[in-house]
C-alpha positions as CSV (number, residue, x, y, z in Angstrom):
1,X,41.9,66.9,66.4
2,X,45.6,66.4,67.4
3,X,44.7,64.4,70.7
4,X,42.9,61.5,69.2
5,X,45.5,60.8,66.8
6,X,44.2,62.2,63.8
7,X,47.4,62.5,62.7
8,X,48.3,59.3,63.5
9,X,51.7,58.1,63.5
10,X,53.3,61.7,62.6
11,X,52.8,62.7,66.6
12,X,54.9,60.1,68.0
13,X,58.2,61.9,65.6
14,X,56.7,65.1,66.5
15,X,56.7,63.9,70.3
16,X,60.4,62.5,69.8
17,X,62.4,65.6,68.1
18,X,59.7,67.7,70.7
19,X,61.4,66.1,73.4
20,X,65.3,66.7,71.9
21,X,64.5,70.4,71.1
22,X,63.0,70.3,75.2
23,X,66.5,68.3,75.9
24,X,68.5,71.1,74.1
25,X,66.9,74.2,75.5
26,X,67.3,72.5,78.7
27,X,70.9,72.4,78.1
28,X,71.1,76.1,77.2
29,X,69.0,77.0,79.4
30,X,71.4,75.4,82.4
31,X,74.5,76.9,80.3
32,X,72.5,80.2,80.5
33,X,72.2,80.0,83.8
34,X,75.7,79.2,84.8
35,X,76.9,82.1,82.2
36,X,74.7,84.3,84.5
37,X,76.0,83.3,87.9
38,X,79.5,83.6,86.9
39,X,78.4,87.6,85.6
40,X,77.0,88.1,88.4
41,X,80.1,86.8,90.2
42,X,82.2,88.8,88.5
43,X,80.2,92.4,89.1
44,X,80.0,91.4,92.9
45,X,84.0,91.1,93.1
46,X,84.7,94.3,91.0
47,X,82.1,96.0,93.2
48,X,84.1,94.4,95.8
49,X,87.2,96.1,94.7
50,X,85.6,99.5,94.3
51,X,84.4,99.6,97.6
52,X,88.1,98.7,99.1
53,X,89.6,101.0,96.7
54,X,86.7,103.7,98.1
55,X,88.0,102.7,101.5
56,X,90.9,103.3,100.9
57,X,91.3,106.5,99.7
58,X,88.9,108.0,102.7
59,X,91.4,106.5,105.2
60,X,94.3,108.4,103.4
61,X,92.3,111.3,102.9
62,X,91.3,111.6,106.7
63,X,95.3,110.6,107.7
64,X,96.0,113.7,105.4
65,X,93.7,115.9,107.6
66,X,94.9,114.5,110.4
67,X,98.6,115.4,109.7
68,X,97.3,118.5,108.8
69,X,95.6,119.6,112.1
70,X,99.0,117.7,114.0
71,X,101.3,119.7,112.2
72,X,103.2,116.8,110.0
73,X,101.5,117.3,106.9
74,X,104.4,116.7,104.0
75,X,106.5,114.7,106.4
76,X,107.4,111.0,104.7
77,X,105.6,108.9,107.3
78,X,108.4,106.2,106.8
79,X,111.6,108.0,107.4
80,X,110.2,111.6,108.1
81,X,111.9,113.6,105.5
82,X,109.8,116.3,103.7
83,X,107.6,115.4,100.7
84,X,108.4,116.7,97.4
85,X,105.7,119.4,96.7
86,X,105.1,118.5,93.5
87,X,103.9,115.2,95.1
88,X,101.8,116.5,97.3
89,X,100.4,118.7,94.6
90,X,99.5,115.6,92.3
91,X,98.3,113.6,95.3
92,X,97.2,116.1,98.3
93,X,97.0,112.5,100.7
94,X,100.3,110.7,99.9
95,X,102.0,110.1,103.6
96,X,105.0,108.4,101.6
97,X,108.1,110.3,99.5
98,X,108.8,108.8,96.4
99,X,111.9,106.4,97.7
100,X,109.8,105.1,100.6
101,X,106.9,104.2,98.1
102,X,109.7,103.0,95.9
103,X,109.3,105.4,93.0
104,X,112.4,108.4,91.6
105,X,111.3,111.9,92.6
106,X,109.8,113.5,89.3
107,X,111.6,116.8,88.4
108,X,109.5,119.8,89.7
């Protein structure tokens, strides 16, 4: 018999820390919520990357076949000297020598 006050002046405490507990889930709740966007944010942009990076790789993969079928495969794309093979060998669709990407020529 809650509703007709049987408890008399208990439910108006139990109303008032009902309504702070309502006021601090609330809170969580909205800090919850902004915790989850910002996830959520943060998957989209690495998925973001991975896609570009996917991209990327199939563009230098199909230039590799290109050269391939054109004859230049191995040929710096930059200054047109030959590709160390041990380059090629690590990465099959490098278009750049090791100067031109800015790197020393490992010792094959």
């Amino acid at each position: 018999m809650i509703a007709g006050g049987g408890l008399g002046g208990g439910l108006g405490a139990t109303s008032l820390m009902l309504q702070e507990r309502l006021s601090l889930l609330n809170e969580s709740l909205q800090g919850a919520e902004q915790r989850e966007a910002q996830v959520e944010e943060a998957q989209r942009l690495r998925h973001q990357r991975h896609v570009a990076a996917l991209r990327h790789l199939t563009g230098q993969v199909k230039a590799a076949l290109e050269k391939i079928e054109e004859g230049t495969y191995g040929r710096c794309d930059a200054c047109g000297r030959e590709i160390p093979k041990g380059e090629l060998t690590r990465e099959p669709a490098t278009t750049l020598c090791p100067p031109c990407r800015g790197h020393d020529a490992p010792s094959d």
